[in-house]
Steps between C-alpha positions, in 0.01 A plus 500: 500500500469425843178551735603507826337552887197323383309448817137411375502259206236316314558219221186509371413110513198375598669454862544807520904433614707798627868598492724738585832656456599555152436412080808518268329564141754403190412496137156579547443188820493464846787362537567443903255543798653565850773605730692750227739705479563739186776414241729767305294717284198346606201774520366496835087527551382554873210353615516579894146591581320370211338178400609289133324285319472386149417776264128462496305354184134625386343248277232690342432906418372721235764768461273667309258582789739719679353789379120410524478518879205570679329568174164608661243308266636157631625633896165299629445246248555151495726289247273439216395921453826576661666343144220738274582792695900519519705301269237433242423868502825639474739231274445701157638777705860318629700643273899469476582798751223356737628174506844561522467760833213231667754198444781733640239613810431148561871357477588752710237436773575134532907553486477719823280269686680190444469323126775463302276199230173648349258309303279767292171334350484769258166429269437819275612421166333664234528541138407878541858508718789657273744357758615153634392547879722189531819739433410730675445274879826321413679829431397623847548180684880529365524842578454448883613184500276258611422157412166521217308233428268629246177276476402582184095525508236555278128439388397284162135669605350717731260419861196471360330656781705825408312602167414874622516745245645756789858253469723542246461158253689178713890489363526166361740265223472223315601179667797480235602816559478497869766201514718643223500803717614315825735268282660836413540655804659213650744479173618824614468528874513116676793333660436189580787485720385433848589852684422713143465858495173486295273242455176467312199321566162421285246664673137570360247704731270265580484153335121527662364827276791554267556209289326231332511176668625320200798734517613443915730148341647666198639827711602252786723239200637855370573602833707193604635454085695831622567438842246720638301489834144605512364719674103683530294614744224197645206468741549866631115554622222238436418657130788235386348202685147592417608551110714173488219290648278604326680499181690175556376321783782517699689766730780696336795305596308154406414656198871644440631204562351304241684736314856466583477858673619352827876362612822640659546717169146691630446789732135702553454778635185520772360194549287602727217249440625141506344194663717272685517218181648859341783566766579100481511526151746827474687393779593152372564599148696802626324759362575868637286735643554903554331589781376846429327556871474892453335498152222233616452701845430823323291361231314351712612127370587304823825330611667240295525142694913553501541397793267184452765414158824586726395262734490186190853626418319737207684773332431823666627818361406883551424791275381840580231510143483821310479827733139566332364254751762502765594887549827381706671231240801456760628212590510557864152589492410205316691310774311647814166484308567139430580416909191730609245410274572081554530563859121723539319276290659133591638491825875601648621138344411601172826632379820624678797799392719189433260373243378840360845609449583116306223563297695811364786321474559198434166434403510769195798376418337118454190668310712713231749183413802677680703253668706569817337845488315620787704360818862600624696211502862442320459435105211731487453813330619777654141665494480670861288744714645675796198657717526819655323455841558829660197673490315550811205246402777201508618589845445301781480194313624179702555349173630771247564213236137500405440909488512452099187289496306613837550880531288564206748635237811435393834747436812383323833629596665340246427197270694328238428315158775260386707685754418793324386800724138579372435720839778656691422683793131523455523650154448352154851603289419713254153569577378792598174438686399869541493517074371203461183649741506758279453217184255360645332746572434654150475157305166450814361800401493444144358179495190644690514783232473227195264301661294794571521638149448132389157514714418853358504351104300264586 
């Protein structure tokens, strides 16, 4: 395959370097960049008018959410009642139909706005489940093609702050049977090859509320013992720091660090409370962060100091969260919310497009383990995102390169996984979006029906 007439090109580095002219893709690389012309038999892509980058990476989601938008018990809450009212009031409900049509709602949202890697923090595993929800996200991932990284979560107990008899009881598993589970998982789904398919990660909720500390070292030694990276959610409003101190004496990456939890084989998601001894500390030791900016803006959880750890050479990485607490889990959304929100609260030198588009680049690609993802350069995966820039709110830009990033949303003309169309002409192959509407539709309406009836019986 050969792109060609590529006027507006981004590498996705941290120097945010440009090209032009053409990419020659074989066996699944980039394997030129430049002046090209097109070989015998060589399919010919045409990107006159439209900007390419690397096929975008979101570091942290909750496919599961898809279909608990704008649940109206949690619209105007913060995090903490958020969590009661929307996924810990509807996970007995997620069956296999619901899961399957949210993953396939959520896949499909981030494929046409740029993503081609997805990292799902999926949590809700529960013996009262009478299917693997593992299965069913890996199924889907392959279906439409995308990169999955499944970070396998879970709880060994429940917030205890959440004991309301309105909940259903906290899902939760024994500590040996929480690793056994992961161990599985990644028996059957990780690669550990360095541009894999599918990948899994270990990945409890919280290691704050949902373990015992005694068991943070032996899940991190049976992480690594497999090859695993870890991966949970930290510091996302001042309930972790106030808990941790508290409880430990220290602030949650101090404390997590006595613990192994932190290194270049770590990535948490939030991190929106961390004192600068924190950002040294995760920015020499290399671990990741995925900034989730919309998430923390609606609940009401503040901005995460990313571009404070990008400027010590940290790991920065994006991820749109689960669409119950970020309505529009997009990828170009996430983008533009990321260069607003830095830019109202810090200054204009808080962040530029440049850096918010490395971020969901490269940057993902450094925080999931994937190496050579996330930039366009020869030798690297053929994992590419051509922009369609012609709607009326990208013209009159002097510089059209950055429309995917600054114009507020992001549309893919066509993008490519391995080389392997995953969007062609602004449709998903072999997805129908009108039916899948349709899906969703009915598998939202009877959640609220079970969770009413649920209600009802008391």
């Amino acid at each position: 395959m050969l792109i060609v007439n590529i006027d507006y090109g981004l590498v996705g580095d941290a120097d945010g370097s440009r090209f032009s002219g053409a990419i020659r893709v074989g066996n699944g690389r980039i394997a030129e960049i430049g002046a090209l012309t097109p070989l015998p038999g060589e399919e010919v892509v045409d990107a006159r008018g439209c900007v390419v980058t690397p096929g975008l990476v979101n570091t942290h989601h909750h496919l599961f959410q898809s279909v608990l938008k704008a649940v109206p018990d949690g619209m105007n809450e913060g995090l903490d009642i958020w969590l009661q009212k929307v996924p810990y009031a509807f996970w007995p409900f997620i069956d296999e139909d619901t899961l399957r049509v949210s993953a396939r709602v959520g896949i499909a949202e981030l494929l046409l706005t740029g993503a081609t890697t997805i990292s799902d923090h999926h949590y809700a595993f529960a013996p009262s489940y009478d299917y693997d929800p593992a299965a069913v996200l890996f199924a889907e991932a392959a279906r439409l093609g995308v990169r999955f990284h499944l970070a396998r979560g879970g709880n060994t107990k429940g917030r205890d702050y959440f004991d309301d008899p309105s909940l259903p009881p906290a899902f939760k598993e024994p500590l040996g049977d929480f690793i056994a589970s992961v161990h599985g998982i990644a028996n059957r789904f990780h690669d550990p090859a360095p541009d894999a398919m599918t990948k899994v990660a270990m990945a409890p909720t919280t290691p704050v509320f949902n373990l015992e500390p005694h068991e943070l070292i032996p899940i991190a030694e049976a992480a690594r013992d497999k090859g695993l990276r870890l991966h949970s959610h930290l510091s996302e409003n001042t309930t972790y720091v106030d808990y941790t101190l508290r409880d430990f004496g220290m602030r949650p990456v101090k404390w997590l660090e006595t613990q192994g939890w932190t290194g270049p084989d770590v990535w948490f998601a939030h991190l929106v409370e961390l004192d600068d001894w924190e950002i040294d500390h995760l920015a020499e030791t290399g671990t990741g962060m995925a900034h989730c900016v919309q998430a923390n803006a609606r609940l009401g959880s503040g901005i995460a100091p990313a571009d404070k750890l990008h400027a010590k050479r940290g790991v920065v990485s994006l991820g749109v969260d689960g669409a119950g607490a970020n309505e529009a889990a997009d990828m170009g959304a996430a983008m533009y919310a990321t260069f607003a929100t830095h830019r109202a609260a810090k200054g204009v030198d808080a962040v530029t497009a440049e850096t918010v588009l490395h971020w969901a680049c490269e940057g993902g690609a450094k925080a999931l383990g994937f190496d050579r993802l996330g930039t366009l350069t020869p030798g690297a995966p053929a994992d590419i995102a051509i922009f369609d820039i012609s709607h009326p709110r990208n013209m009159g830009l002097h510089d059209p390169a950055l429309a995917p990033v600054i114009t507020g949303a992001a549309t893919v003309k066509h993008s490519f996984v391995g080389g392997r169309a995953v969007v062609r002409d602004g449709a998903i192959p072999g997805l129908d979006l009108a039916d899948l509407g349709r899906e969703a539709a009915r598998v939202t309406a009877n959640l609220i029906s079970r969770r009413n009836e649920a209600i009802l019986r008391g």
